[in-house]
N, C-alpha and C positions, 0 to 999 in steps of 0.2 A: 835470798837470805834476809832474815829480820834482823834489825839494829836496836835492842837494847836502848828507847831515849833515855831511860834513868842513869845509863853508863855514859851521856852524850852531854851531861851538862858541864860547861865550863867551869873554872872556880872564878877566874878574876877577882872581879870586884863585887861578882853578888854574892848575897849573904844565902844561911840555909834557913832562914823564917822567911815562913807563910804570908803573905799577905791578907790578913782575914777581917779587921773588923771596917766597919759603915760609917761614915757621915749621913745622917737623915734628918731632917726637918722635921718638926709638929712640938708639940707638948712635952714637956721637960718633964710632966708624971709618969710618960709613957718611956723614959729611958731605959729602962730594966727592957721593956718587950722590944721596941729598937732594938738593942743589943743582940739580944737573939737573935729577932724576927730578920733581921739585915746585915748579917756577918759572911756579905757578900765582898766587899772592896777595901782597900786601904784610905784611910781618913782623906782627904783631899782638900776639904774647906773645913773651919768653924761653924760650926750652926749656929742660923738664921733665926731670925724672929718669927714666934708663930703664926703662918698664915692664915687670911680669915675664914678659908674654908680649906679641906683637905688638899694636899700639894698631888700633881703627878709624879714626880720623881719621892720614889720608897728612898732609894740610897744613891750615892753617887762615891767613885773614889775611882782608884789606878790597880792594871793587872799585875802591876812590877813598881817597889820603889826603886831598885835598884838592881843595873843590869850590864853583862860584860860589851855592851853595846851605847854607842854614843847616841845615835839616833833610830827611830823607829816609827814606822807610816802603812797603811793601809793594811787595818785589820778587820780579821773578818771572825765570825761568833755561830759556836753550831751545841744545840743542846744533843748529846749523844747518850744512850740508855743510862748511864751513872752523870750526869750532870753537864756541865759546862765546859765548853774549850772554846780557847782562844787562840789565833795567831795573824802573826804579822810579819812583815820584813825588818830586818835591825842588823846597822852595821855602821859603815862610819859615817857614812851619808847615801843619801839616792844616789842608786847609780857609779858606786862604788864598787871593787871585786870583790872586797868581803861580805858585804849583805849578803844573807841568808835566810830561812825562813825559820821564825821561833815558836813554839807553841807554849801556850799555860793552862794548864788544868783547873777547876775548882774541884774540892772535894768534900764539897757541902759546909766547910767551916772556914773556908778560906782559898786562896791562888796558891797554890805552889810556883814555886823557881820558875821563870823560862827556860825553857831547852831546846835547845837547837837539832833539827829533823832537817832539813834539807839545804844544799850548799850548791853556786856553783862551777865545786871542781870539774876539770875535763881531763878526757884522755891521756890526751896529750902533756897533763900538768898546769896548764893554764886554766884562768879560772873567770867568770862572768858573776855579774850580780843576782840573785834573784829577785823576783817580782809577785805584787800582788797576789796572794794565797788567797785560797777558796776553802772553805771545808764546808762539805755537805754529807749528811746523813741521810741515806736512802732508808724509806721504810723496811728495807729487808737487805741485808748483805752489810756490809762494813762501811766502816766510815771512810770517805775519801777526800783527799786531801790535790789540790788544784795548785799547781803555778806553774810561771814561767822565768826562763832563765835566757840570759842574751847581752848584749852590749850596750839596749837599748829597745825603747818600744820598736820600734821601727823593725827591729832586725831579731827578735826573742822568740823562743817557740815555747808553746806548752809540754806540760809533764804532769802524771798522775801517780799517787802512792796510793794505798790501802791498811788501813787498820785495823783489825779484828779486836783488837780490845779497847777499842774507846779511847784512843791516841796514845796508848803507853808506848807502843811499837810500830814500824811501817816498814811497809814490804819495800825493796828495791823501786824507784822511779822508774815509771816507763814513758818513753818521749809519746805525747799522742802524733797521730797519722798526720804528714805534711799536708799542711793546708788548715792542722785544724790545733785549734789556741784552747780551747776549754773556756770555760767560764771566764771570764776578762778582770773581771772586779767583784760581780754581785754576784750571790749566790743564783745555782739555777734553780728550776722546779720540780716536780717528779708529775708528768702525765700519767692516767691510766693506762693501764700495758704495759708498765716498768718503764716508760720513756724517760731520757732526763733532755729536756731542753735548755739550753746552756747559752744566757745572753754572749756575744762575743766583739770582738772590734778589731780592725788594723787601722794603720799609722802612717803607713811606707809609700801609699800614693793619695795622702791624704787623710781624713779622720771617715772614717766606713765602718758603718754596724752592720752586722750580721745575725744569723742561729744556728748554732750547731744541735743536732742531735744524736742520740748513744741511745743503746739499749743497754740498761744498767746494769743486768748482769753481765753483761761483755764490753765494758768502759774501757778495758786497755789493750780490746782487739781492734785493729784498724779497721777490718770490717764492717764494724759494727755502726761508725760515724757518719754524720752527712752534712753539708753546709748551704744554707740558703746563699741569693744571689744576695747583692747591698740593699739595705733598706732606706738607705737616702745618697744624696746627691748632694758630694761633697761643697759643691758650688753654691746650693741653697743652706746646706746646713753643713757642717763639719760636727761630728757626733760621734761618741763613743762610750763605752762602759755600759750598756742599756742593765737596768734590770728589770725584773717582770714582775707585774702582779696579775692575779689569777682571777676574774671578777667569774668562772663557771668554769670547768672541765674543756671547753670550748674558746671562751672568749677571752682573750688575753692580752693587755698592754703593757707596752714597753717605755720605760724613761730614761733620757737619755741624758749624758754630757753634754754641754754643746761650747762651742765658740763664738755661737752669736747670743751670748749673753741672757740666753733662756734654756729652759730644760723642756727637752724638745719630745715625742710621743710619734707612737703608731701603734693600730691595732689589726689583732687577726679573731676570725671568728670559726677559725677551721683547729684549733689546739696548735696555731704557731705553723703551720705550712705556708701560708699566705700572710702576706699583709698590708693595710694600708701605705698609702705616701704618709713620709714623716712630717709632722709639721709642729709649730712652735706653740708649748702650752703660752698659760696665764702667769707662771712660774719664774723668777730670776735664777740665773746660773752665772758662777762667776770665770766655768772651766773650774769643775771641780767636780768629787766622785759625790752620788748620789746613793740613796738603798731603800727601799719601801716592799710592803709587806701587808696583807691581807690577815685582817684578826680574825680570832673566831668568831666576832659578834659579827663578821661582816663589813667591817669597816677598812677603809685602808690607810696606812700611818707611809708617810716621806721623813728621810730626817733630809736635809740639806743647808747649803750654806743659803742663804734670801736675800743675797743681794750679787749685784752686776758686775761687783771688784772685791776682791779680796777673801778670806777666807777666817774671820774675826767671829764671824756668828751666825751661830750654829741653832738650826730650830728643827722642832717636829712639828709636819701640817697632818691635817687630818682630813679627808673625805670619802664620801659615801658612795658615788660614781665614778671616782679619779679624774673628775674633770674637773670639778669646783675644788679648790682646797682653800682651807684655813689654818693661821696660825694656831697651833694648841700648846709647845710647850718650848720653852728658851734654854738651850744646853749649854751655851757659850756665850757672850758678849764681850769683850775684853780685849785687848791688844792683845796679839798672837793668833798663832793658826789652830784653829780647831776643824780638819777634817777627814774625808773617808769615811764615813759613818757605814758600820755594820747594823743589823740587828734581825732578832729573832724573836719567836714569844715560847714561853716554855710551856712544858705542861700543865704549870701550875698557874698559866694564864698573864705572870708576870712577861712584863716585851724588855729586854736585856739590851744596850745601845753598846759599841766599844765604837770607839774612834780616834785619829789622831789626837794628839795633845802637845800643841807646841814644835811638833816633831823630834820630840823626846821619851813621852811614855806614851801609852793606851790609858786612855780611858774608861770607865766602866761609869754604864749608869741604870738604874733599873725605874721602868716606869711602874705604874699601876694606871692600865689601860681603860677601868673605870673613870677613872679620874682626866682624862686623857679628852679635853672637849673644847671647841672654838672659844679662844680666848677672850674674844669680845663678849663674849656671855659670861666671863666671871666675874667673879664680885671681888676686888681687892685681892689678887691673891699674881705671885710673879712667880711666878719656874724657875727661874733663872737662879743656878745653884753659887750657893754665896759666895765672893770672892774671897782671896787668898789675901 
């Protein structure tokens, strides 16, 4: 049976206006095309002084100003045939019964309301938190929607929904097949032959990465699943969250969480059946979620926190092999938490960032991946989106 999201939003405390216009940086003659060009997010800073050469960030703002939700964390961003969605978990804090999973739609002129898709009630009347959402859009078949529900990492299983119309609606949750968690944090990837490969991790004796894979047309048949052994040794590395990026059809690397204070890798050159021993990039990690993605040009973008402790500053590296990275563009710097970072590039080439914010709202920010280049090579110019 499908549920109706537009019948599923609360009233509270959110309002019924859209979230729709931009804060963007450049030249104050170009306000009129700003306007338009960027009526992606709700205003977030004052605009900055013009930089000496064009900025990577088009816009930057928030999915929600206001929401029947106190706090909200780890979202994830999927461009689906009619535009943009977003979700994340929002409730009274981590690890609360009432967190839930929320979605936001744009509709080309702005975010609609969050609404609430998935919860979690039990049988029995009792009720667990949920966790970390996925959404991924297969080239063919519906959109699907990833989490998990439980007491705690350690002890949560996965669940799958399906959307046929672009996140308005979703089918009944199905628990996926024991043993198997789905995509953990980052989005997976879609192999040739309909494969979906799905970075994954457990907790319970340890921090252990894994791969699950599905054949996409039968994602919520248990049949269908499989699960590599561990990819590391929790004694050398303690690692989780992996996501992928795609350097061929073939060759494919994993980055990962870690708790020894770096962001940790392995690779396979068979499409994800095998894979190297994990070991520790050039990279800082402070124990914190990761996301990175392969452009069209060929390139590959990390957003992540760069440093050893804490979760204050938020950047995107960029590299060519995923082995050398550079800093290219500053999303955060400030007292407070800025993390989780999603993102994706859309059709129109723009790469779209959401991420914590404080642990209050989602962030939104849109790059322009031209612009997108090792920071030591530019000329006077800062990313870093103007304070409040």
């Amino acid at each position: 049976m499908r549920q109706p999201v537009s019948d599923r939003t609360p009233r509270g405390r959110l309002g019924p206006e859209r979230v729709s216009s931009c804060s963007r940086r450049g030249d104050s003659l170009l306000a009129g095309i700003v306007a338009l060009a960027c009526a992606w997010v709700t205003p977030a800073e004052p605009a900055a002084p013009p930089p000496a050469v064009a900025s990577s960030i088009v816009c930057s703002g928030f999915v929600f100003e206001r929401a029947p939700f106190a706090s909200a964390h780890a979202s994830t961003i999927v461009e689906t045939r009619e535009g943009l969605l977003a979700a994340w978990f929002g409730g009274t804090e981590e690890g609360h019964a009432d967190v839930s999973v929320w979605t936001a739609r744009h509709d080309g002129t702005g975010w609609l309301p969050p609404v609430l898709v998935a919860e979690g009630r039990q049988p029995d009347g009792g009720r667990f938190p949920c966790w970390n959402p996925v959404l991924f859009q297969p080239s063919s078949g519906p959109l699907l929607l990833f989490y998990k529900v439980g007491p705690s990492p350690r002890d949560w299983w996965g669940l799958v929904r399906a959307s046929a119309d672009q996140g308005r609606s979703w089918s009944e949750a199905r628990k996926l097949p024991e043993g198997i968690l789905g995509p953990i944090r980052a989005k997976p990837v879609e192999l040739p032959g309909g494969v979906l490969l799905a970075g994954s991790s457990t907790e319970h004796a340890g921090w252990v990465v894994h791969m699950e894979r599905a054949t996409l047309s039968e994602a919520s048949a248990p049949s269908s699943w499989s699960k590599s052994g561990p990819l590391n040794d929790p004694k050398a590395f303690e690692a989780i969250q992996p996501t992928i990026l795609e350097h061929s059809p073939t060759r494919l690397q994993i980055l990962c969480r870690s708790r020894q204070r770096v962001v940790t890798e392995a690779w396979s050159e068979d499409g994800g059946l095998t894979w190297s021993v994990m070991t520790a990039t050039t990279l800082p990690n402070p124990s914190a979620g990761i996301d990175a993605l392969r452009l069209a040009d060929g390139r590959l973008l990390l957003v992540h926190n760069p440093t050893t402790s804490g979760r204050s500053r938020l950047e995107v590296a960029v590299s060519r092999d995923g082995r050398s990275w550079r800093s290219a563009v500053v999303l955060e710097d400030q007292p407070g938490e800025y993390s989780y970072p999603a993102l994706v590039q859309a059709r129109d080439g723009r790469v779209h960032v959401t991420y914590t914010w404080r642990r209050e709202r989602i962030k939104h920010v849109v790059l322009d991946p031209a612009a997108v280049v090792d920071r030591s090579i530019r000329q006077g110019l800062t990313d870093t989106p103007p304070r409040e």
